[in-house]
SENU-88149 format. One line per 2 residues: number of its first residue (from 1); their letters; for each residue x negated, y negated, z negated of N, C-alpha, C, O. Coordinates in steps of 0.001 Angstrom, whole numbers, plus 500000, padded with zeros to 6 digits. Layout:
BEGIN
NUM> a> X Y Z X Y Z X Y Z X Y Z | ...
***
This chain:
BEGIN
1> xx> 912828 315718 868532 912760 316995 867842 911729 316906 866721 910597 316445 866873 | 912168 317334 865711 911089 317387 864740 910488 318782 864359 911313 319688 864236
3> xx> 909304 319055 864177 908548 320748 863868 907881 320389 863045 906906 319637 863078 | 908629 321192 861793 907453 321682 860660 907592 322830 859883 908635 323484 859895
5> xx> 906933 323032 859425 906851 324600 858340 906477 325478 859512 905615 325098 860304 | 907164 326768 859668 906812 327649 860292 906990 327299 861888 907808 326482 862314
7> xx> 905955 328165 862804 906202 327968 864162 905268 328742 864782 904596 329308 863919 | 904861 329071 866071 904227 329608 866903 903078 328756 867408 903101 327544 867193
9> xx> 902304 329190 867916 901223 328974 868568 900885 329688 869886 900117 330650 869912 | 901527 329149 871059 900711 329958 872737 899919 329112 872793 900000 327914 872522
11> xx> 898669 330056 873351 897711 330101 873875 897631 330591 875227 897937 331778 875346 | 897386 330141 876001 896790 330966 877530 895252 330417 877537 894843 329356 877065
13> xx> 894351 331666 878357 893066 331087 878687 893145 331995 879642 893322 333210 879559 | 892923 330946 881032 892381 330866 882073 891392 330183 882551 890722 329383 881898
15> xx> 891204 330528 884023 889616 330164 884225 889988 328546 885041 890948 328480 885809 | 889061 327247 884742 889182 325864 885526 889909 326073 886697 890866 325364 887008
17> xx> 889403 327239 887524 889354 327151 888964 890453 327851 889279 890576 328401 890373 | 891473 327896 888220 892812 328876 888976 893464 327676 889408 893441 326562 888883
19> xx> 894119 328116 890567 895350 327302 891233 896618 328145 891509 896894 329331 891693 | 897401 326677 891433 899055 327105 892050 899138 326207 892804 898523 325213 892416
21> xx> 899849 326059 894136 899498 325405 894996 899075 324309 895324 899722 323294 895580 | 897856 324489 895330 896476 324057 895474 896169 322527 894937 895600 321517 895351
23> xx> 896940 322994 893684 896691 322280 891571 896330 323090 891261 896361 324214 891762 | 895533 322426 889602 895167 323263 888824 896031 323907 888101 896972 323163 887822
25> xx> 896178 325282 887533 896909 326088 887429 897591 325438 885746 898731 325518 885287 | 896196 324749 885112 896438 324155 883806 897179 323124 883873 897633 322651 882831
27> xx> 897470 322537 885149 898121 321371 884931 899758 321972 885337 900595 321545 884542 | 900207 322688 886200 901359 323360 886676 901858 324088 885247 903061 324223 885023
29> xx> 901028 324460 884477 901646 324864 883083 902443 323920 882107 903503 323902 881481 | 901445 323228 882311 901476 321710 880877 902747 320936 881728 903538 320552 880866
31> xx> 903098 320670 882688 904293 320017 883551 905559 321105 883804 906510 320601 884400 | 905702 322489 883445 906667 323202 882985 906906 323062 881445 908026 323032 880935
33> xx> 905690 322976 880746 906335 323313 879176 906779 321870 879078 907801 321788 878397 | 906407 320858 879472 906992 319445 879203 908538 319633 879946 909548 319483 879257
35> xx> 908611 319893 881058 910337 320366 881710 911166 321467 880824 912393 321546 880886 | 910318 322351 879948 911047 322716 879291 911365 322210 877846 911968 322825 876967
37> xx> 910831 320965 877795 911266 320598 876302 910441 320933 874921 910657 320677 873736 | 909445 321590 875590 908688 322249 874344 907717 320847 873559 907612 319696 873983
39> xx> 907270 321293 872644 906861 320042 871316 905516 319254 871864 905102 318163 871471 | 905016 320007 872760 903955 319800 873359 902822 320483 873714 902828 321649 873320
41> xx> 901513 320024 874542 900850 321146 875063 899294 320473 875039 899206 319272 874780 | 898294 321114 875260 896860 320499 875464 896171 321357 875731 896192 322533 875367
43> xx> 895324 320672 876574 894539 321633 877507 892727 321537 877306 891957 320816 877940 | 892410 322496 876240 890828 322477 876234 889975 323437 877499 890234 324507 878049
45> xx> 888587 322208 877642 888127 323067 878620 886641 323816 877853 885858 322941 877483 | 886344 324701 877680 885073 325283 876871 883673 325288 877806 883432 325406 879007
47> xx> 882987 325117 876737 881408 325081 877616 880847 326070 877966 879772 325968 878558 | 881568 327648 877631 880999 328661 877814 881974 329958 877247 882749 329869 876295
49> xx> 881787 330917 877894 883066 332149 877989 882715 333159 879020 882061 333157 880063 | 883398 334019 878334 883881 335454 879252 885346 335740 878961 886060 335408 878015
51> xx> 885619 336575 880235 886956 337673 879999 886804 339352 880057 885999 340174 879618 | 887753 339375 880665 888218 340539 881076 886728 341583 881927 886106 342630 881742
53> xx> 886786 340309 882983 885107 340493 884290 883789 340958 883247 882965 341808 883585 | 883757 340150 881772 882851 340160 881542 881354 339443 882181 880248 339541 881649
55> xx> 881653 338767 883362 880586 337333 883335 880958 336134 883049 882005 335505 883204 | 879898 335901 882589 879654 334458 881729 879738 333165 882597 879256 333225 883727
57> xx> 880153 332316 882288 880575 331121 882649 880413 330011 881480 880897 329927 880352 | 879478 329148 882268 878761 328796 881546 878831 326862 881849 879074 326297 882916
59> xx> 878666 326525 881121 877861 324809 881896 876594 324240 881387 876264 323133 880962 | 875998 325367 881573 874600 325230 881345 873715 325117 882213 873775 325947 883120
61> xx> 872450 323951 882276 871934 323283 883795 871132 324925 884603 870315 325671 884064 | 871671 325037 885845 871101 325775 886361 872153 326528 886692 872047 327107 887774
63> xx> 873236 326711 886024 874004 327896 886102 874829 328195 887380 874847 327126 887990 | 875285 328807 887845 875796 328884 889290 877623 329279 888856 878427 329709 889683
65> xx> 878007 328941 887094 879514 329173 887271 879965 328178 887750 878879 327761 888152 | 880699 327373 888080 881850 326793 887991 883121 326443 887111 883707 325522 886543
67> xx> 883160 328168 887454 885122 328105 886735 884698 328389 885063 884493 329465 884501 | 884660 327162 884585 884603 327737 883057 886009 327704 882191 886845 326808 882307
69> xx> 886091 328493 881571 886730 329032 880463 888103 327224 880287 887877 326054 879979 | 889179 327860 880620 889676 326853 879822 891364 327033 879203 892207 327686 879820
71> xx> 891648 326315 877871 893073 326951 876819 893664 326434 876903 893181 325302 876869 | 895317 326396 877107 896149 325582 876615 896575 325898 875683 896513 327045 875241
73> xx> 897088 325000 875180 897655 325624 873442 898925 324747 873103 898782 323579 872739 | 900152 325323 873227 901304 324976 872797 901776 325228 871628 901492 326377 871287
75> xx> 902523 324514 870673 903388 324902 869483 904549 324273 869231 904792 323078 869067 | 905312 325332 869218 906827 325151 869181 907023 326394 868283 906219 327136 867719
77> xx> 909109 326344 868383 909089 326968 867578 909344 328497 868445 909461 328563 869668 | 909398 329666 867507 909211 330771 868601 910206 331195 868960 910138 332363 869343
79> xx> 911550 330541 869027 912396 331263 870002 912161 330549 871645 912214 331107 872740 | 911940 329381 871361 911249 328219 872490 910244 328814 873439 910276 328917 874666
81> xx> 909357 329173 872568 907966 329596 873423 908376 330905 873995 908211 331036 875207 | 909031 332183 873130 909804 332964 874159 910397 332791 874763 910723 333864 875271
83> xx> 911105 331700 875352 911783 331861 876162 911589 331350 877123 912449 331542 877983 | 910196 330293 877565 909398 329969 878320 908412 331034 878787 908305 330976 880012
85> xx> 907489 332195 878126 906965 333238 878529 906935 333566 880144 905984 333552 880925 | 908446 333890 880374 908672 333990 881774 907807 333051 882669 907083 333456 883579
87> xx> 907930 332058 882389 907347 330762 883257 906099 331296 883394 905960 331732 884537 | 905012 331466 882626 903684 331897 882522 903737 333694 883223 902612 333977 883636
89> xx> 904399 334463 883351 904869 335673 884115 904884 335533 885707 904649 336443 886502 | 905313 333783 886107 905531 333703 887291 904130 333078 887837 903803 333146 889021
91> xx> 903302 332427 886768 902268 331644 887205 901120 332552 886896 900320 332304 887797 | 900581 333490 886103 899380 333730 885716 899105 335066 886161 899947 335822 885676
93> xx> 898172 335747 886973 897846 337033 887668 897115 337598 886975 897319 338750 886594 | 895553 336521 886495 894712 336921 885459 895020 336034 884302 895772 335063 884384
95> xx> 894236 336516 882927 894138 335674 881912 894782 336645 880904 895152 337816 880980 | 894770 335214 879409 895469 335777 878192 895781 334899 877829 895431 333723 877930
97> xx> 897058 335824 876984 897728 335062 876765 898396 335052 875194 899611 335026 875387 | 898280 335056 874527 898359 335219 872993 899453 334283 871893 899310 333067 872023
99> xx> 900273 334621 871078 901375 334317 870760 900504 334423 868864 900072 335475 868393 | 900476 333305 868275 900265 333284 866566 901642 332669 865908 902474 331827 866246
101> xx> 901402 333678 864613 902509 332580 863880 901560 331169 863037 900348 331121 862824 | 902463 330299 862749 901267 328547 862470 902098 328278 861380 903114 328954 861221
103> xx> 901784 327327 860564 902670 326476 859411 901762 325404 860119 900555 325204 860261 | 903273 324651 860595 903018 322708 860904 902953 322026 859756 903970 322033 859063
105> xx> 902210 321561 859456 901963 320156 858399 902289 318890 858538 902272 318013 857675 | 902615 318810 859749 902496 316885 860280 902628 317251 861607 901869 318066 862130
107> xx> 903591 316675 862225 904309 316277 863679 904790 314805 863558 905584 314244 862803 | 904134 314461 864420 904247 312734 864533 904575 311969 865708 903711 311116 865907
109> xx> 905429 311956 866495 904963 311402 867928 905080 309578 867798 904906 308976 866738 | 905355 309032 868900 904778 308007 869425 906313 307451 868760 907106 308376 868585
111> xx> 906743 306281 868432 908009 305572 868364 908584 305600 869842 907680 305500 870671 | 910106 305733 870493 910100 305102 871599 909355 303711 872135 908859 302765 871523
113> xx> 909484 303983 873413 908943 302814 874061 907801 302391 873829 907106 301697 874571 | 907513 302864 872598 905600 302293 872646 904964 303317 873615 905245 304479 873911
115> xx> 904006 302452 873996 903000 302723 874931 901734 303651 874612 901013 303205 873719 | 901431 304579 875053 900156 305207 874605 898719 304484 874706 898502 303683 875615
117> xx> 897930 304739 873919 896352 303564 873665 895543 304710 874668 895539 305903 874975 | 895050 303760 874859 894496 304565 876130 893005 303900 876094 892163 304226 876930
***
């Protein structure tokens, strides 16, 4: 598949410590949008955040959070990402979840069969 010019941008941010059965909730996402075909997905984890709760979560020495702040961020195009939505409906209780429009510049993947550098 190739993506460029116009497209979408999901976002979800949830917290490290969500699970779906008993995985991380970020990884049960990123292994649906790959089953669904979407362009791809990545998962940042942040050093510091709030939500909804309004406490801070932090990874700062001393701190007693844990679950810090963390995004996935998919881009495809947006009839795609709507129509995956659902999926994230069945998985996410808390969080956000946010839909941008993007202009792609450069989509590049790997040639078949080559191997990722690792």
């Amino acid at each position: 598949m190739k993506l460029s010019g116009r497209a979408m941008r999901l976002t979800i941010h949830i917290g490290e410590d969500d699970i779906w059965h008993h995985k991380p909730l970020y990884h049960e996402i990123v292994r649906r949008a790959r089953q669904a075909g979407l362009a791809g997905a990545s998962v940042f984890r942040g050093v510091e955040g709030y939500g909804a709760s309004s406490l801070i979560h932090t990874t700062r020495f001393l701190s007693m959070s844990e679950d810090l702040p963390v995004a996935i961020v998919i881009v495809d195009h947006e009839e795609r990402l709507r129509e995956f939505l659902p999926e994230l409906d069945e998985l996410i209780s808390e969080g956000l979840v946010t839909l941008e429009e993007v202009e792609v510049i450069r989509y590049a993947g790997r040639p078949s069969g080559e191997e990722p550098v690792e």
